[in-house]
C-alpha positions as CSV (number, residue, x, y, z in Angstrom):
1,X,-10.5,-9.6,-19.3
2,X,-10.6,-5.7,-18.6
3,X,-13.7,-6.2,-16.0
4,X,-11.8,-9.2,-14.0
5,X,-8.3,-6.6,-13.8
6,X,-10.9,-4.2,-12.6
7,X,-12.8,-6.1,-10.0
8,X,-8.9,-7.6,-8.4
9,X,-7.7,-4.0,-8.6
10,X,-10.8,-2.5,-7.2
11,X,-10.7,-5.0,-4.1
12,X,-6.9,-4.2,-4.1
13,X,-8.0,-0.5,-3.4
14,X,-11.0,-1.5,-1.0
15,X,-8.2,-3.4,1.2
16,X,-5.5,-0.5,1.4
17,X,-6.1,3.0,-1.0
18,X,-3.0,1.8,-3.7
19,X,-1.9,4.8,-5.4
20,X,-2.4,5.3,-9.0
21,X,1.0,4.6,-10.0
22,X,1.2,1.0,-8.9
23,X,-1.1,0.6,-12.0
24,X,1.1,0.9,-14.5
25,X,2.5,-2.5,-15.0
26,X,-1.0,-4.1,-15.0
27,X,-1.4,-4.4,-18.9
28,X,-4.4,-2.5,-19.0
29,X,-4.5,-0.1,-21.6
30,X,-4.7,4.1,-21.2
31,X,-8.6,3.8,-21.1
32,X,-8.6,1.5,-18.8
33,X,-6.1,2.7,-16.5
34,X,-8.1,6.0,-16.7
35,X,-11.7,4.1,-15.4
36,X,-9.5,2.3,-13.0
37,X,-7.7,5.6,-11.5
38,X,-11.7,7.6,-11.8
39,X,-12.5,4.7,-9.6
40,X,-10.1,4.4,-7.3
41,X,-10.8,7.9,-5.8
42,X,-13.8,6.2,-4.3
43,X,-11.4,4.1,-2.3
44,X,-8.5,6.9,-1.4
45,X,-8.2,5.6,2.0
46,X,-9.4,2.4,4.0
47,X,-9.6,2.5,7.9
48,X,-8.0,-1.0,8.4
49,X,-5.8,-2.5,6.2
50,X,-5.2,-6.5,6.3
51,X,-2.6,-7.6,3.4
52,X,-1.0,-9.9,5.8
53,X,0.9,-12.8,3.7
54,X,-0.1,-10.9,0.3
55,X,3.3,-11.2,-0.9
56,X,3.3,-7.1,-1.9
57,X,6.7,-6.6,-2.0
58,X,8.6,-3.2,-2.1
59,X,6.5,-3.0,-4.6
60,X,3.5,-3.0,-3.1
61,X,4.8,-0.8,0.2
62,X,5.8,1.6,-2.3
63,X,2.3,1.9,-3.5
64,X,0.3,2.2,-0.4
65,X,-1.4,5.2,0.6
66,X,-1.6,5.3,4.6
67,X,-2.8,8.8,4.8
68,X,-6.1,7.9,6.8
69,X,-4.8,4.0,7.8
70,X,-5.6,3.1,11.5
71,X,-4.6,-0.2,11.4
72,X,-1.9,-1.5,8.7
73,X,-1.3,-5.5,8.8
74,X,1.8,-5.9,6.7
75,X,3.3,-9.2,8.1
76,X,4.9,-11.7,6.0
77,X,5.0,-9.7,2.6
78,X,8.8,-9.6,1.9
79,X,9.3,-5.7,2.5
80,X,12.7,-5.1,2.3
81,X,14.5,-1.8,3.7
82,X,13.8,0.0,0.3
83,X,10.1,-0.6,0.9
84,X,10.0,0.3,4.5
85,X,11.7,3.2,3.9
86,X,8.8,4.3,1.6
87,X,5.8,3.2,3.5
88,X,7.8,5.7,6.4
89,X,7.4,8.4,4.1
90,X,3.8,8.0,3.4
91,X,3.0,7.6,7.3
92,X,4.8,10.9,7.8
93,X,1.4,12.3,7.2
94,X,-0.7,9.9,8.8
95,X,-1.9,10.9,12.4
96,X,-4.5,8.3,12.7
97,X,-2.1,5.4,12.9
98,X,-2.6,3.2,15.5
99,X,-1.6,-0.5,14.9
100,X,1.4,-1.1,12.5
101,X,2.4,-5.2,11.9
102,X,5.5,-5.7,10.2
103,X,7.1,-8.3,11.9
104,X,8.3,-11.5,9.4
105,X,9.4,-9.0,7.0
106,X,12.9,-8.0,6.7
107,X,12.7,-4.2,7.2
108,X,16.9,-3.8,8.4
109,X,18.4,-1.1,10.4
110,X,17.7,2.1,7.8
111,X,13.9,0.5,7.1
112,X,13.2,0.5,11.0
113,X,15.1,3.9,11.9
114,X,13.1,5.3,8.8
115,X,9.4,3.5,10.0
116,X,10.5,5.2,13.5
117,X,11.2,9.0,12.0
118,X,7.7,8.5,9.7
119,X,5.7,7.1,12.9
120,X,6.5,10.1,14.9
């Protein structure tokens, strides 16, 4: 069971660099969150991202790390303005940004004014 969480997370973090902290709810125990988090530094960051229709949630925009991210396909993953608001402040240090797709989510005013502060 431990090597199947591994491999889903591992290809998780070969898709889009999650941070460490979206691993807590997993199941896995300490141990294994440890191996998983060692690993995961292999992956910190992953030039195009595709999680189009992923489902991630705020969840999931609150776990991504788009320090390096050229290309970010978010569409259709129900990010509400909570999750927008914290993929802004991880893109606030991303200069490398050059393709953002967020349309069929539901972002609202203070997820798209934040997205605009964090893109600049």
């Amino acid at each position: 069971v431990f090597l199947l969480h591994l491999t889903v997370l591992l290809e998780i973090m070969k898709r889009c660099g999650f941070m460490s902290r979206a691993l807590e709810d997993t199941g896995l125990s300490h141990e294994e969150l440890e191996t998983v988090r060692r690993t995961a530094s292999v992956f910190a960051s992953e030039v195009d991202c595709n999680l189009a229709g992923r489902k991630i949630g705020n969840p999931g925009a609150k776990a991504l790390q788009t320090s390096e991210t050229v290309s970010l396909n978010l569409k259709d993953n129900d990010i509400k303005e909570d999750g927008a608001k914290a993929l802004a402040e991880s893109l606030k240090s991303n200069s490398h940004l050059w393709s953002l797709d967020l349309h069929t989510n539901s972002v609202g005013d203070g997820g798209a004014q934040a997205l605009g502060e964090g893109l600049k």
